[in-house]
PANUKOL-837696 format. One line per 8 residues: number of its first residue (from 0); for each residue x, y, z of N, C-alpha, C. Coordinates in pm, 1 decimal. Example, Ala and Ser with C-alpha at 12.3 -4.5 7.8 and 13.67 -1.06 7.14 Angstrom:
0> 1319.0,-569.0,780.0,1230.0,-450.0,780.0,1320.0,-330.0,780.0  1285.0,-225.0,708.0,1367.0,-106.0,714.0,1290.0,3.0,787.0
***
This chain:
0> 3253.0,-26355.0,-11020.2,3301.1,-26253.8,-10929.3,3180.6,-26181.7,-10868.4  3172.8,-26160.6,-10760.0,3064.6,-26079.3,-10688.7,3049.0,-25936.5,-10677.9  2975.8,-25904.1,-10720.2,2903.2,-25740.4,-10783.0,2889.0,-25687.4,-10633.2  2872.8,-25589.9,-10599.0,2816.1,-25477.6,-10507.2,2710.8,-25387.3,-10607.4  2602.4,-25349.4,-10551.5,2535.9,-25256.3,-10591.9,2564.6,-25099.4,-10569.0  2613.9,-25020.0,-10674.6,2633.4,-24865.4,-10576.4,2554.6,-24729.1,-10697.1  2540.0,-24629.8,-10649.2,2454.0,-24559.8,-10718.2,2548.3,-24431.6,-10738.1  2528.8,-24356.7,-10828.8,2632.8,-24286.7,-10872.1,2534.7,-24142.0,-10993.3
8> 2588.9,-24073.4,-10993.3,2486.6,-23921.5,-11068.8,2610.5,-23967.1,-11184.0  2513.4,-23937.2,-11341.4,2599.4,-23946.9,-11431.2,2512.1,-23828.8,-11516.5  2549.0,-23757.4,-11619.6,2512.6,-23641.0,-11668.7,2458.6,-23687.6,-11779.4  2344.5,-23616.0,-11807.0,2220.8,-23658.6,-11924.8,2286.4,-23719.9,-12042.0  2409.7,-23648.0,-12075.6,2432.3,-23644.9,-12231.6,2506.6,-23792.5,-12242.0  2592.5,-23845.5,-12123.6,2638.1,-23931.5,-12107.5,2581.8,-24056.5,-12108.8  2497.4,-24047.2,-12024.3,2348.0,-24141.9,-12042.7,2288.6,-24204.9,-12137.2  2273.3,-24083.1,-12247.2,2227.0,-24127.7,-12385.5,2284.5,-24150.4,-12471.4
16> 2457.3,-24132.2,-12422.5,2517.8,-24171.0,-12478.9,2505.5,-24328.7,-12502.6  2502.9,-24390.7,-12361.1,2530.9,-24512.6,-12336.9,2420.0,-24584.1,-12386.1  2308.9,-24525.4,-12341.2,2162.8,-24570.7,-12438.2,2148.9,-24607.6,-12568.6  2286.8,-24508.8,-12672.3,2280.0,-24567.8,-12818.0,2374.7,-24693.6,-12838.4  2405.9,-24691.8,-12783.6,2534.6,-24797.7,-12806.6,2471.8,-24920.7,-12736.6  2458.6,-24930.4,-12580.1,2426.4,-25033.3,-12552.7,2243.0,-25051.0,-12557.4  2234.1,-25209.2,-12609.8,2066.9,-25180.1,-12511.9,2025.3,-25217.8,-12370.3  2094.0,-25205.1,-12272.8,2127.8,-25205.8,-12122.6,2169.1,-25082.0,-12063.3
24> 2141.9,-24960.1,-12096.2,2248.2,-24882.5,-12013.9,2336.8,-24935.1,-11946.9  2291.4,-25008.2,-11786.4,2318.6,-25042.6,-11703.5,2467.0,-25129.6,-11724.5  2415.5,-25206.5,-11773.6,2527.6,-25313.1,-11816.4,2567.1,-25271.5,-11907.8  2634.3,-25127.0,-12004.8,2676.1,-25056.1,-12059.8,2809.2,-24984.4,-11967.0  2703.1,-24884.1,-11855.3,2766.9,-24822.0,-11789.2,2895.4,-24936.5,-11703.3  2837.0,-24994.5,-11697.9,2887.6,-25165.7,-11580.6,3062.3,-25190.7,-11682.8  3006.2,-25221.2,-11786.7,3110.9,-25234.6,-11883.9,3232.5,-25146.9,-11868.4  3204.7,-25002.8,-11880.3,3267.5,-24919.6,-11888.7,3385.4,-24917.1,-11825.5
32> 3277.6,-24937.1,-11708.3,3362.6,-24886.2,-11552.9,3461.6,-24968.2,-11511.3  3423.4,-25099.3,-11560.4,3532.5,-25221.0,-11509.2,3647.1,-25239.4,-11632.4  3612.2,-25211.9,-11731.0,3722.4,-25200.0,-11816.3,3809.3,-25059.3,-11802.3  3738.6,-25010.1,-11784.8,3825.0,-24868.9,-11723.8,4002.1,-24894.2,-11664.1  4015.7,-24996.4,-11591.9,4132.8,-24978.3,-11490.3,4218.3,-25103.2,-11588.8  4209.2,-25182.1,-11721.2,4242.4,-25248.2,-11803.0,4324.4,-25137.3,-11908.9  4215.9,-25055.5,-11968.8,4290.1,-24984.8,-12060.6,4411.7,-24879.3,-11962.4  4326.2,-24808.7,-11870.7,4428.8,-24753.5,-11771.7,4580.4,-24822.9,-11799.8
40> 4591.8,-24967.7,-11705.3,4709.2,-25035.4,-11676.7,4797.4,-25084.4,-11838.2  4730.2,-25100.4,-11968.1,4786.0,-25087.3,-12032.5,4855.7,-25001.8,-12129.8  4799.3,-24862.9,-12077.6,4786.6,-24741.0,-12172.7,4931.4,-24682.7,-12077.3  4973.7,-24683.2,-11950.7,5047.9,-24661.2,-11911.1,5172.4,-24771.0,-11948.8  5147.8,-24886.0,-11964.2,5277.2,-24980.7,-11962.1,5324.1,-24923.2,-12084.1  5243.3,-24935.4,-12223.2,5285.2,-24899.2,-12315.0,5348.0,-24736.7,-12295.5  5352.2,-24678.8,-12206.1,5402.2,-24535.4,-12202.2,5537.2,-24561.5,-12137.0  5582.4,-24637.4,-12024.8,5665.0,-24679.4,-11965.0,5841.5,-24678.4,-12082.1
48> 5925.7,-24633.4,-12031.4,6021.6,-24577.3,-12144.7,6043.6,-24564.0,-12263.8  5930.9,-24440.1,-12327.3,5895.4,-24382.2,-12406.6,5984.7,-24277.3,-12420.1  5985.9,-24186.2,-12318.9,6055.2,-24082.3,-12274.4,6148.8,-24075.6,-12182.9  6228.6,-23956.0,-12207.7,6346.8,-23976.6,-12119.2,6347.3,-23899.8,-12035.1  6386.9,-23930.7,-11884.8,6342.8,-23860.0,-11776.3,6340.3,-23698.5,-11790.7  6453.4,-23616.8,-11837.2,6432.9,-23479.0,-11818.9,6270.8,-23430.1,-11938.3  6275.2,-23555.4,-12013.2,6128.8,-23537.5,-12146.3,6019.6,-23507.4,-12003.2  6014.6,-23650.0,-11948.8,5896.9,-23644.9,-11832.7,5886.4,-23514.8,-11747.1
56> 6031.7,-23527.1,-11741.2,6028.7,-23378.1,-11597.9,5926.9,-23205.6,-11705.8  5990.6,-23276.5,-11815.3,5936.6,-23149.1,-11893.3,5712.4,-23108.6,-11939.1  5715.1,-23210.0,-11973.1,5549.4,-23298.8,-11971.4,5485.9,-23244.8,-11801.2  5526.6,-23290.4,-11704.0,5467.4,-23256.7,-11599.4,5500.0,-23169.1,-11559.3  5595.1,-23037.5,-11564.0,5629.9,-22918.1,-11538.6,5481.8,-22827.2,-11631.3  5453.0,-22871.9,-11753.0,5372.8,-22805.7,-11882.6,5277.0,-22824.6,-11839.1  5196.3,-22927.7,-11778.1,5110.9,-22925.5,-11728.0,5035.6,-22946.1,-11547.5  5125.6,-22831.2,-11493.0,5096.4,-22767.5,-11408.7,5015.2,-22674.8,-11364.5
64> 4891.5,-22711.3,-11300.4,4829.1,-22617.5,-11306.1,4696.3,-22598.3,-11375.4  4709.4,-22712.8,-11450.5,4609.7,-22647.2,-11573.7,4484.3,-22743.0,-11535.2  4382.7,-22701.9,-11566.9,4247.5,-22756.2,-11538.7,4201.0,-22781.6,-11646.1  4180.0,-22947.5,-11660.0,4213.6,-22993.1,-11803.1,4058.0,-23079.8,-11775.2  3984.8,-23016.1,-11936.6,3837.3,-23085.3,-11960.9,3837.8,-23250.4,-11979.5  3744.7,-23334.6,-11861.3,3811.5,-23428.0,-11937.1,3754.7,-23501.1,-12091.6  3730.8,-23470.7,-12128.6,3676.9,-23479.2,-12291.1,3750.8,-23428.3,-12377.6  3835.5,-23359.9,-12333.9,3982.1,-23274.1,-12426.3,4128.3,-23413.2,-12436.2
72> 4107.4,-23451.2,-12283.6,4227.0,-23518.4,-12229.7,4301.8,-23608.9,-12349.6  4168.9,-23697.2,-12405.6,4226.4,-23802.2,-12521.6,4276.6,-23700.2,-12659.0  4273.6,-23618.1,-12644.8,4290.9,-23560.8,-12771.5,4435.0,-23502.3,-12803.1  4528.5,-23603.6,-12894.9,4661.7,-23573.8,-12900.0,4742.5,-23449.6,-12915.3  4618.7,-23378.4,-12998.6,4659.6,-23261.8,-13073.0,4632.6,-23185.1,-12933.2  4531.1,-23185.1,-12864.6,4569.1,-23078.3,-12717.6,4686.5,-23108.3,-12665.6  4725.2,-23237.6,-12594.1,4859.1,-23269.0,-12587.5,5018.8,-23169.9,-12656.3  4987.8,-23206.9,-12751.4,5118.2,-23135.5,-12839.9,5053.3,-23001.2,-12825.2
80> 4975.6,-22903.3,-12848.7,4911.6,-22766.3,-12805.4,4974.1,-22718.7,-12671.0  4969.4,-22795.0,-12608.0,4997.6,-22740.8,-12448.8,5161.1,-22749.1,-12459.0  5214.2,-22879.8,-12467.7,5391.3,-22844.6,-12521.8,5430.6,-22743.1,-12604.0  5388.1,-22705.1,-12721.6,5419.4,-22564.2,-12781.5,5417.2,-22505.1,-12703.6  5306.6,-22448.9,-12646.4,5276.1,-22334.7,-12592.8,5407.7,-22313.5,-12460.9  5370.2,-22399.0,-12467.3,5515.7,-22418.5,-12259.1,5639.0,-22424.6,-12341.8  5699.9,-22417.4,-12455.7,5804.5,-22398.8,-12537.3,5795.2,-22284.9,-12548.3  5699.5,-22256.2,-12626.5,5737.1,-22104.1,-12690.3,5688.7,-21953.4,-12532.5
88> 5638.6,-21969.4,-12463.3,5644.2,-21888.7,-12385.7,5720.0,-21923.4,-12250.7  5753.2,-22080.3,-12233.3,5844.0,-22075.1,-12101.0,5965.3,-22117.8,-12121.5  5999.8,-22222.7,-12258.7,6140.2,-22207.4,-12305.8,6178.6,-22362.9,-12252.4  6065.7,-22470.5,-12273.2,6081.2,-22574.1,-12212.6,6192.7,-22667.3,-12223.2  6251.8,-22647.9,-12360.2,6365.9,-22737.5,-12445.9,6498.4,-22690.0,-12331.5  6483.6,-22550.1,-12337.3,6602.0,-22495.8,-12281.7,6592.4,-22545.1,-12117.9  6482.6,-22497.8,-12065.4,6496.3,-22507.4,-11920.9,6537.7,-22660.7,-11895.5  6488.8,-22728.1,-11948.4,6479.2,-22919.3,-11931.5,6617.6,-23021.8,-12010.9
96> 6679.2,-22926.5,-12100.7,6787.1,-22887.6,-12194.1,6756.7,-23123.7,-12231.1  6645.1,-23062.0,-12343.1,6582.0,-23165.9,-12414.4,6553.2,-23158.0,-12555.8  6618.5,-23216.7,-12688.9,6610.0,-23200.3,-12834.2,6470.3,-23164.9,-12857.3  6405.1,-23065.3,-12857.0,6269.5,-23040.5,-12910.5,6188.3,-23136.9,-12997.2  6270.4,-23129.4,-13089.2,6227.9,-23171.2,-13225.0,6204.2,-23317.0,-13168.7  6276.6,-23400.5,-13169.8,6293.0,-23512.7,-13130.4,6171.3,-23566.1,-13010.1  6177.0,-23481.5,-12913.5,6151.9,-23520.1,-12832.6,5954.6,-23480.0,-12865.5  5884.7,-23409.3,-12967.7,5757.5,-23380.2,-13045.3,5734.0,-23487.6,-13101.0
104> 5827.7,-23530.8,-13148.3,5782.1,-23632.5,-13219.4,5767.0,-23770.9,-13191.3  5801.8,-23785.4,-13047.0,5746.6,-23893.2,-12950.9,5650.7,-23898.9,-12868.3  5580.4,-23761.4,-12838.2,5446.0,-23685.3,-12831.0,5366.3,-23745.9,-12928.2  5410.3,-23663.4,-13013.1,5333.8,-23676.0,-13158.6,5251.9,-23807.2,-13198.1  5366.3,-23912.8,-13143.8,5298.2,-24075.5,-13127.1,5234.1,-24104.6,-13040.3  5194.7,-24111.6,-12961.9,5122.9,-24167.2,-12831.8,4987.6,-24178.1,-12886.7  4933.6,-24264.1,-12841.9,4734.7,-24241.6,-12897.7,4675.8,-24215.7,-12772.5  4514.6,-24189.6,-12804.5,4455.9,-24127.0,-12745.9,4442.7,-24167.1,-12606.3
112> 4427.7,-24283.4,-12653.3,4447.6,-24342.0,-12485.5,4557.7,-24325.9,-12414.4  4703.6,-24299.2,-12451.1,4776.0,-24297.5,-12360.7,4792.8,-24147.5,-12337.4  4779.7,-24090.6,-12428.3,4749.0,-23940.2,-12354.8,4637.0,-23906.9,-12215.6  4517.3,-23966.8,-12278.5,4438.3,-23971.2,-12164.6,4482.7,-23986.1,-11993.9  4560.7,-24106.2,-12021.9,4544.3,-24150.9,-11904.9,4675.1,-24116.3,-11865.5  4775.7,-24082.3,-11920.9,4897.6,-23959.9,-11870.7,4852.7,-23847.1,-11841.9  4792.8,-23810.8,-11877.6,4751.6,-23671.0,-11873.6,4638.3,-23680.9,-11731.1  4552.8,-23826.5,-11694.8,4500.7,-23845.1,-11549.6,4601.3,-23856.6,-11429.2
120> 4725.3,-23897.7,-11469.7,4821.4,-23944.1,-11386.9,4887.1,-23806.9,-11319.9  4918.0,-23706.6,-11453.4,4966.5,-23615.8,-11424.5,4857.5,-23510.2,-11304.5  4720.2,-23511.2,-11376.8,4645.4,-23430.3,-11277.1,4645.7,-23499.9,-11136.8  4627.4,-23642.1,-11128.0,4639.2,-23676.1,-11010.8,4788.4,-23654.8,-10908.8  4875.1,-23646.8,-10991.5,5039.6,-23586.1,-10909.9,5058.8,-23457.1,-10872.8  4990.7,-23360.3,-10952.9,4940.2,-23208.8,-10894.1,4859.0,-23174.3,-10768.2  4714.0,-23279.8,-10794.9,4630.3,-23206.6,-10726.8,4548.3,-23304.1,-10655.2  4653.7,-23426.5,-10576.3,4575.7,-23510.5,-10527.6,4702.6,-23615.9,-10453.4
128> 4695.0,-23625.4,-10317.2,4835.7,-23667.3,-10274.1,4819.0,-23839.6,-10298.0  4888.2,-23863.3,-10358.3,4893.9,-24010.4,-10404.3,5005.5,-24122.7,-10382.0  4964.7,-24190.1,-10277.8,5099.1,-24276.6,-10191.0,5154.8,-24342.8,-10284.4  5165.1,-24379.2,-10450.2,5220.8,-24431.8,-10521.8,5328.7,-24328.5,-10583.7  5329.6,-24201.0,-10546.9,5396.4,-24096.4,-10564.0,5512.8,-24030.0,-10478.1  5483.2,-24089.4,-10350.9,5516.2,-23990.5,-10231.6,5635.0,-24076.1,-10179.1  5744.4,-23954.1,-10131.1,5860.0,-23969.6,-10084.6,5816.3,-24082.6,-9931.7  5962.9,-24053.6,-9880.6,5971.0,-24115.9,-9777.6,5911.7,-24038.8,-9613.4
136> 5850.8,-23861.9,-9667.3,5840.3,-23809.4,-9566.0,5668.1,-23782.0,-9605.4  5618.4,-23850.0,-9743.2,5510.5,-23814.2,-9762.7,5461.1,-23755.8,-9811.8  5524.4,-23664.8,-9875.9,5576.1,-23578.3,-9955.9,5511.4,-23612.3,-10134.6  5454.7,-23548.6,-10210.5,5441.1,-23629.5,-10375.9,5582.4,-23593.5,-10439.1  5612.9,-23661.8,-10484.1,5773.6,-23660.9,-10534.3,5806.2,-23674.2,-10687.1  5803.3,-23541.4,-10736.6,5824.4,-23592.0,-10869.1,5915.0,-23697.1,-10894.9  6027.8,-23715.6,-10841.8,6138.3,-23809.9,-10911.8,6079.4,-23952.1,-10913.6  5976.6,-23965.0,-10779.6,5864.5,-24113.3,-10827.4,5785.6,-24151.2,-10925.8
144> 5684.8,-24006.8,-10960.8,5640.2,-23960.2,-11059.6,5741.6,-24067.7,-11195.9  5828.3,-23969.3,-11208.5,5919.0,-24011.5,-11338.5,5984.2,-24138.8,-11344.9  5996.3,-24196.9,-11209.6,6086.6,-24318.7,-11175.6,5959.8,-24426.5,-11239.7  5826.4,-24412.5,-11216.9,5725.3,-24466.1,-11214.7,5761.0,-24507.0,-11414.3  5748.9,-24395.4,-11510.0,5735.0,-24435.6,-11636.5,5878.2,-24467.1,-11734.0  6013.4,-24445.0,-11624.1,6078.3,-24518.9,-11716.7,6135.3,-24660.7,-11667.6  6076.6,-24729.4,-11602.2,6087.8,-24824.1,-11577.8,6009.6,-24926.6,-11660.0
***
Protein backbone atom coordinates (compact mmCIF):
# COMPACT_ATOMS: atom_id res chain seq x y z
CA UNK A 1 0.00 0.00 0.00
CA UNK A 2 1.45 3.44 -0.69
CA UNK A 3 2.51 5.75 2.24
CA UNK A 4 2.28 9.63 1.90
CA UNK A 5 4.70 11.48 3.95
CA UNK A 6 2.97 14.12 6.44
CA UNK A 7 4.37 15.93 9.50
CA UNK A 8 2.42 16.43 12.49
CA UNK A 9 3.49 18.23 16.36
CA UNK A 10 3.17 15.44 18.92
CA UNK A 11 3.88 16.39 22.71
CA UNK A 12 7.22 15.46 24.46
CA UNK A 13 5.77 13.02 26.89
CA UNK A 14 4.12 11.16 24.09
CA UNK A 15 7.19 10.87 22.16
CA UNK A 16 9.00 9.14 24.80
CA UNK A 17 6.48 7.42 25.26
CA UNK A 18 6.75 5.81 21.94
CA UNK A 19 10.60 5.78 22.24
CA UNK A 20 10.22 3.07 25.13
CA UNK A 21 8.21 0.77 23.56
CA UNK A 22 9.21 0.98 20.08
CA UNK A 23 12.87 1.19 18.74
CA UNK A 24 11.56 3.29 15.66
CA UNK A 25 9.55 5.98 17.02
CA UNK A 26 8.58 6.59 13.64
CA UNK A 27 7.33 3.34 12.73
CA UNK A 28 5.88 3.24 16.29
CA UNK A 29 4.01 6.39 15.83
CA UNK A 30 3.11 4.89 12.01
CA UNK A 31 1.71 1.85 13.87
CA UNK A 32 -0.41 3.65 16.02
CA UNK A 33 -2.05 5.76 13.75
CA UNK A 34 -3.11 3.14 11.23
CA UNK A 35 -4.36 0.82 13.70
CA UNK A 36 -6.19 3.51 15.22
CA UNK A 37 -9.39 3.33 12.81
CA UNK A 38 -9.29 -0.90 13.38
CA UNK A 39 -9.75 -0.76 17.06
CA UNK A 40 -12.12 2.35 16.46
CA UNK A 41 -14.44 0.13 13.93
CA UNK A 42 -14.37 -2.71 16.26
CA UNK A 43 -14.78 -1.10 19.61
CA UNK A 44 -17.96 0.40 18.23
CA UNK A 45 -19.43 -2.87 16.53
CA UNK A 46 -18.97 -4.54 19.72
CA UNK A 47 -21.04 -1.52 21.31
CA UNK A 48 -23.75 -1.80 18.62
CA UNK A 49 -27.01 -3.19 20.71
CA UNK A 50 -25.67 -3.09 23.94
CA UNK A 51 -28.06 -0.53 24.97
CA UNK A 52 -31.37 0.40 24.56
CA UNK A 53 -32.25 3.42 22.77
CA UNK A 54 -33.78 5.65 25.63
CA UNK A 55 -30.09 4.00 27.64
CA UNK A 56 -28.28 5.86 24.54
CA UNK A 57 -30.54 8.91 24.57
CA UNK A 58 -29.52 8.95 28.29
CA UNK A 59 -25.35 8.45 27.81
CA UNK A 60 -25.39 11.34 25.29
CA UNK A 61 -27.74 13.72 27.11
CA UNK A 62 -24.81 13.07 30.38
CA UNK A 63 -22.36 13.91 28.38
CA UNK A 64 -23.17 17.12 27.04
CA UNK A 65 -21.10 19.60 27.21
CA UNK A 66 -18.41 18.30 28.98
CA UNK A 67 -14.78 18.75 27.93
CA UNK A 68 -13.47 15.46 28.33
CA UNK A 69 -9.36 14.85 28.83
CA UNK A 70 -8.48 12.60 26.37
CA UNK A 71 -6.38 10.36 28.66
CA UNK A 72 -9.45 10.13 31.09
CA UNK A 73 -11.71 8.93 28.04
CA UNK A 74 -10.56 5.04 28.34
CA UNK A 75 -11.16 5.02 31.82
CA UNK A 76 -14.44 3.07 32.77
CA UNK A 77 -14.69 4.24 36.13
CA UNK A 78 -14.89 8.06 34.67
CA UNK A 79 -17.56 6.70 32.49
CA UNK A 80 -19.81 5.34 35.31
CA UNK A 81 -18.62 8.80 37.46
CA UNK A 82 -20.21 11.00 34.98
CA UNK A 83 -23.64 8.69 34.91
CA UNK A 84 -23.95 8.99 38.72
CA UNK A 85 -23.40 12.25 38.80
CA UNK A 86 -26.19 13.08 35.79
CA UNK A 87 -28.45 10.66 38.06
CA UNK A 88 -28.08 12.00 41.14
CA UNK A 89 -28.22 15.75 40.27
CA UNK A 90 -30.34 15.64 36.94
CA UNK A 91 -32.51 12.56 37.65
CA UNK A 92 -31.41 10.67 34.51
CA UNK A 93 -33.35 7.22 35.23
CA UNK A 94 -36.43 9.35 35.65
CA UNK A 95 -36.10 11.84 32.85
CA UNK A 96 -35.11 8.85 30.19
CA UNK A 97 -37.60 6.55 32.43
CA UNK A 98 -34.65 3.72 32.19
CA UNK A 99 -34.01 0.74 35.11
CA UNK A 100 -30.91 2.36 36.68
CA UNK A 101 -29.63 -0.46 38.16
CA UNK A 102 -29.76 -2.50 35.20
CA UNK A 103 -28.99 -0.28 32.89
CA UNK A 104 -25.05 0.49 35.34
CA UNK A 105 -24.45 -2.51 34.98
CA UNK A 106 -24.12 -2.59 31.23
CA UNK A 107 -21.89 0.51 31.66
CA UNK A 108 -20.18 -1.18 34.15
CA UNK A 109 -19.11 -3.77 31.26
CA UNK A 110 -17.83 -2.07 28.41
CA UNK A 111 -13.83 -1.94 28.34
CA UNK A 112 -11.68 0.63 27.91
CA UNK A 113 -11.69 0.75 24.53
CA UNK A 114 -15.18 0.94 23.95
CA UNK A 115 -15.64 3.63 26.27
CA UNK A 116 -12.97 5.48 24.59
CA UNK A 117 -14.15 5.53 21.47
CA UNK A 118 -17.99 6.14 22.55
CA UNK A 119 -17.15 8.62 24.46
CA UNK A 120 -15.04 10.11 20.83
CA UNK A 121 -18.25 9.53 19.02
CA UNK A 122 -20.21 11.26 21.50
CA UNK A 123 -17.79 14.43 21.57
CA UNK A 124 -17.78 14.35 17.95
CA UNK A 125 -22.00 14.52 17.86
CA UNK A 126 -21.82 17.63 20.23
CA UNK A 127 -19.18 19.57 18.94
CA UNK A 128 -18.45 18.79 15.42
CA UNK A 129 -21.14 18.53 12.53
CA UNK A 130 -20.77 15.07 11.24
CA UNK A 131 -22.63 13.92 7.92
CA UNK A 132 -22.84 10.37 9.39
CA UNK A 133 -25.10 12.03 11.96
CA UNK A 134 -27.12 14.56 10.19
CA UNK A 135 -30.75 14.68 9.30
CA UNK A 136 -32.14 15.26 6.05
CA UNK A 137 -31.91 19.18 6.47
CA UNK A 138 -28.35 18.82 7.85
CA UNK A 139 -29.06 19.12 10.88
CA UNK A 140 -26.83 16.47 13.65
CA UNK A 141 -29.64 14.31 14.69
CA UNK A 142 -29.60 12.54 17.66
CA UNK A 143 -32.10 9.82 16.60
CA UNK A 144 -29.04 8.93 13.90
CA UNK A 145 -26.73 9.20 16.61
CA UNK A 146 -28.75 6.28 18.41
CA UNK A 147 -30.07 4.63 15.19
CA UNK A 148 -26.24 4.32 14.43
CA UNK A 149 -25.55 1.85 17.80
CA UNK A 150 -28.52 -0.22 17.91
CA UNK A 151 -28.29 -1.57 14.85
Amino acid sequence: MQKESISFRIRTDIKQKFEKIFTNKTEGINEAIERFFYFRQYALQELKGKFEKRELYAIVDAFNGLQLQHEHMPVVDMFVWELEDHERYNGMSKRWSINYNDFMEKVKSITSAQAYFFLLEIQRFWSVEDTAYQDENGQNSLEKFVEFFLS
